[in-house]
N, C-alpha and C positions, 0 to 999 in steps of 0.2 A: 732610444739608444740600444736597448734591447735586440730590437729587428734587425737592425744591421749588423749587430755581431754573430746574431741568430744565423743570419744568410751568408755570414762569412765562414760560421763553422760550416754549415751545410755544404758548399763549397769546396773547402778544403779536405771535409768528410769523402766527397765525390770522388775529387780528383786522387786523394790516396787511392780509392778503392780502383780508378783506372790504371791508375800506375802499375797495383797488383795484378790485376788480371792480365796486364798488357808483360808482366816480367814473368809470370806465371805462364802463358802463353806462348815465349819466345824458351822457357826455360826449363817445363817441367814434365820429363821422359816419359815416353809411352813404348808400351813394347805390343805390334802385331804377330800372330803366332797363327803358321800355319800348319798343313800336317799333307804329304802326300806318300799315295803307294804307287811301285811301277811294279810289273813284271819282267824289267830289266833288271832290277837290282835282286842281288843275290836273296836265297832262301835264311832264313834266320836274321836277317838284319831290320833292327827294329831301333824308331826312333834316330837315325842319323841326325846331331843337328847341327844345324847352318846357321850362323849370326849373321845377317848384311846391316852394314854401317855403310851410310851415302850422305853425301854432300852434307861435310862436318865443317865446308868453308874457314877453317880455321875456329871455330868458335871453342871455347871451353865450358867442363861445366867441373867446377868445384878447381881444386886446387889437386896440380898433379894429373887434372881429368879425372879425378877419385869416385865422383857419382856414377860417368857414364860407363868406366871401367868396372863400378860393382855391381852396377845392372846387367852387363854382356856376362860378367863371372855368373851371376846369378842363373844366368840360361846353362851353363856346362856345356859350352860350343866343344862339337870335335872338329869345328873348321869357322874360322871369319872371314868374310869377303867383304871388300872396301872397292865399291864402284865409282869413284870419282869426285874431285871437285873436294879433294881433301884439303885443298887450299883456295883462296880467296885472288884473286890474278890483282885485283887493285888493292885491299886490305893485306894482303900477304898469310899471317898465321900459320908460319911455317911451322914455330918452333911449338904452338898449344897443339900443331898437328900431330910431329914428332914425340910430344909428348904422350898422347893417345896411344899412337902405334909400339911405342916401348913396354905398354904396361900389357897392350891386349898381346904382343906377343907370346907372352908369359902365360896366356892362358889357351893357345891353341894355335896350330899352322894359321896365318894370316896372309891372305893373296889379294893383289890390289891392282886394278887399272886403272887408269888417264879418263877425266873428264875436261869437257872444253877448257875450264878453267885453268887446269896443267898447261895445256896449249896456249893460251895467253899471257903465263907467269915465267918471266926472262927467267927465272932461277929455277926452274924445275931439272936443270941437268942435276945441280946441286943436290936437289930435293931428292932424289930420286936416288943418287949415291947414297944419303944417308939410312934411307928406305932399307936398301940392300945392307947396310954394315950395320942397320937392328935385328935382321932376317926376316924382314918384308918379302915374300915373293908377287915381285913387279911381272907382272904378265902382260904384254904387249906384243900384240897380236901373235898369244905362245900361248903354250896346254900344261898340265900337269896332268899326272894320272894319282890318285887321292886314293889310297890302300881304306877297304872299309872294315877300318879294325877297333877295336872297341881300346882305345889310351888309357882310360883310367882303371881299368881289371870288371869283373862279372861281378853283377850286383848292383849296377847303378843306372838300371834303367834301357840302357843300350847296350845289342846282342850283336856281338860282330858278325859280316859274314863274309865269306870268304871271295873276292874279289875286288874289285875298284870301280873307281866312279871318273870319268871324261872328264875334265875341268879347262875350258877354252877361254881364253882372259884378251879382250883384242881394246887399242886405244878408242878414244872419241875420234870420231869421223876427221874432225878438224883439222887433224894430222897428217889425213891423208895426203896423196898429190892430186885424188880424183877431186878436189877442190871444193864445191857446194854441192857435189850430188853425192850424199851422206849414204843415200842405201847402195850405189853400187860401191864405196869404199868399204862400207859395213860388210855385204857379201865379201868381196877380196879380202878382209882382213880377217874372215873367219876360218878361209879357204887355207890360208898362213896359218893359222894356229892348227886346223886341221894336220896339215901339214907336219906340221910340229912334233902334234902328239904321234905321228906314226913314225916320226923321226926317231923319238928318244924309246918309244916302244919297242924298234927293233925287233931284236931276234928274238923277244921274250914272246912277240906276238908271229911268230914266223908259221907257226903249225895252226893258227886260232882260225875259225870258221868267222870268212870276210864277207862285206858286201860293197857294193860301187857308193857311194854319197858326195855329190858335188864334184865328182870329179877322183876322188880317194878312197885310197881302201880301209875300212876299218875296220875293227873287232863287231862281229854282228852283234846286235843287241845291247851294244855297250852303250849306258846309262850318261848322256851328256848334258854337262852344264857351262852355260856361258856366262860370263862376266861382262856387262856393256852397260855403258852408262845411259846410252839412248833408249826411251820406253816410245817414242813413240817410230818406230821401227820395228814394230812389233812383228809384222809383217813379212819383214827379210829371216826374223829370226825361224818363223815358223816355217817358211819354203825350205831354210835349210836342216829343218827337222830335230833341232834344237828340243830336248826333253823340259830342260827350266833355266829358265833368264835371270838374273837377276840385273835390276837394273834399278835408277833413281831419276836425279835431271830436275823431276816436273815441281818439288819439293810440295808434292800434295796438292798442287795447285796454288798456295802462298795463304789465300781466304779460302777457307771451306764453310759455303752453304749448303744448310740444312733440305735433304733430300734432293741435293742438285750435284754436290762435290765438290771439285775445284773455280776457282773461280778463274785463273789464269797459269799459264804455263811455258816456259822457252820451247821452241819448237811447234808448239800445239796450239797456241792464241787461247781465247777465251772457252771456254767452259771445256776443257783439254778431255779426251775419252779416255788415256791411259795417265790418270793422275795420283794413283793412290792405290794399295793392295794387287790383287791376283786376277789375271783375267787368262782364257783358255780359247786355244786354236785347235784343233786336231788335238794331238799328241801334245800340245806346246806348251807349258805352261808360263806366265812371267810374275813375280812378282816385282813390285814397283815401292820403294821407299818413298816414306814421305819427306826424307832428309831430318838431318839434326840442327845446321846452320842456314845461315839468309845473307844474300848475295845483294843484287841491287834494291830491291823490296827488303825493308830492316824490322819488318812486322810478319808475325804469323797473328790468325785470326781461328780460332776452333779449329789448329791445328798444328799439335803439341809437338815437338820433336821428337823422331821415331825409329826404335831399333823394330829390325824386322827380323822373325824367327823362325827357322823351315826347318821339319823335325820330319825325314825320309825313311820308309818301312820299305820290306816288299812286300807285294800284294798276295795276300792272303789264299 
């Protein structure tokens, strides 16, 4: 009688312990930290940091989003960027979404572009009002120019310097009208935000030392950053001379095997090349979230959910 009770604790000893690793897996933060210097960015400026949040699928973590919002406070963003896929197109999670973006606003200018997923969610006009009326700035296929000032006063690590940083925010491909050919909608929709930014530039850039790029004139040397949800476009990003990418999509690959990476990825098929962290072109650099939430695969495997951290110098 012994043995079989024996084997049924053993058992249910087991399957606890999968349960945990499998809710531990799907649930418990990681944060990757990078660090880059340009000879774009002005003299004195040290430590710029960048929080990117991707593909949050609607999921929550705590009540209110309380964990993931004290882990983004914890990094002292002077900026957060949300690349896409903040909602779930069949799940929905609008509202664990909206809850997110209400608390990180609080903690620093927050700028967000469309992932497929928008494109597939009938409610996204919706979504997207509310975005704006927390003071989300929706970037579709539009610029900002991001003053590189130090918010919280001298002494805490970051040196402002005096000028600004390119910020070019364009949808997921899927929006376009060039239909399934992703990289030429991705060029055109950069060429728009381009655009953009020498739109709202003006006359403040009237007298500034230009040069031609894709077709535009810009302020030379000025230090640009895109917002796209697609990493494995890595490619378009670099021809158009794109300084740093941020992007998600590949959510790590879903299973990460040990000295191989991703196992699978939308876009990329198996063992995906742009699945996870930073990889460099020329001048280009991208980093790549491994996302926070899970879309039609409802399991991560040795790959925790992931705030990604970029902390910008000038070069020395």
């Amino acid at each position: 009688m012994r043995r079989p009770l024996k084997r049924v604790g053993i058992y249910l000893a087991t399957a606890t312990a999968i349960v945990i690793f499998l809710y531990f897996q799907n649930n418990a933060l990681t944060v990757s930290s990078f660090q880059l210097s340009s000879s774009k960015l002005p003299q004195g400026l040290k430590d710029f940091t960048i929080v990117q949040l991707s593909d949050v699928h609607g999921k929550r973590f705590g009540n209110n989003q309380t964990r993931l919002v004290r882990k983004v406070a914890k990094q002292q963003p002077n900026l957060i960027v949300v690349t896409g896929d903040l909602i779930d197109s069949r799940r929905g999670g609008e509202e664990e979404s909206l809850e997110l973006m209400a608390e990180i606003v609080k903690l620093a200018p927050v700028y967000y572009v469309t992932g497929n997923h928008e494109y597939a969610y009938s409610r996204y006009p919706e979504l997207e009002k509310r975005l704006l009326e927390l003071g989300v700035h929706v970037l579709r296929n539009e610029a900002a120019s991001i003053p590189l000032l130090n918010r919280n006063g001298a002494g805490d690590g970051t040196v402002a310097g005096a000028g600004e940083i390119r910020l070019l925010g364009i949808d997921d491909p899927k929006f376009s009208a060039y239909g399934g050919h992703a990289a030429e909608a991705v060029e055109q929709n950069i060429q728009t935000a381009i655009e953009d930014f020498d739109n709202i530039a003006g006359k403040e850039n009237a007298g500034a030392s230009t040069k031609a790029e894709g077709g535009k004139q810009v302020k030379e040397g000025l230090y640009t950053i895109l917002l796209s949800h697609r990493p494995e476009l890595f490619d378009v990003y670099a021809r158009a001379g794109i300084d740093l990418t941020f992007s998600g999509h590949a959510h790590g690959g879903q299973v990460r095997l040990p000295f191989i990476g991703g196992l699978v990825a939308p876009g990329q098929g198996l063992l995906p090349v742009y699945d996870a962290g930073q990889y460099t072109s020329g001048q280009t650099n991208m980093l790549v979230s491994r996302g926070l939430g899970n879309s039609v695969i409802p399991q991560r495997l040795f790959n925790r959910p992931n705030i990604v951290v970029m902390k910008l110098s000038a070069a020395s």
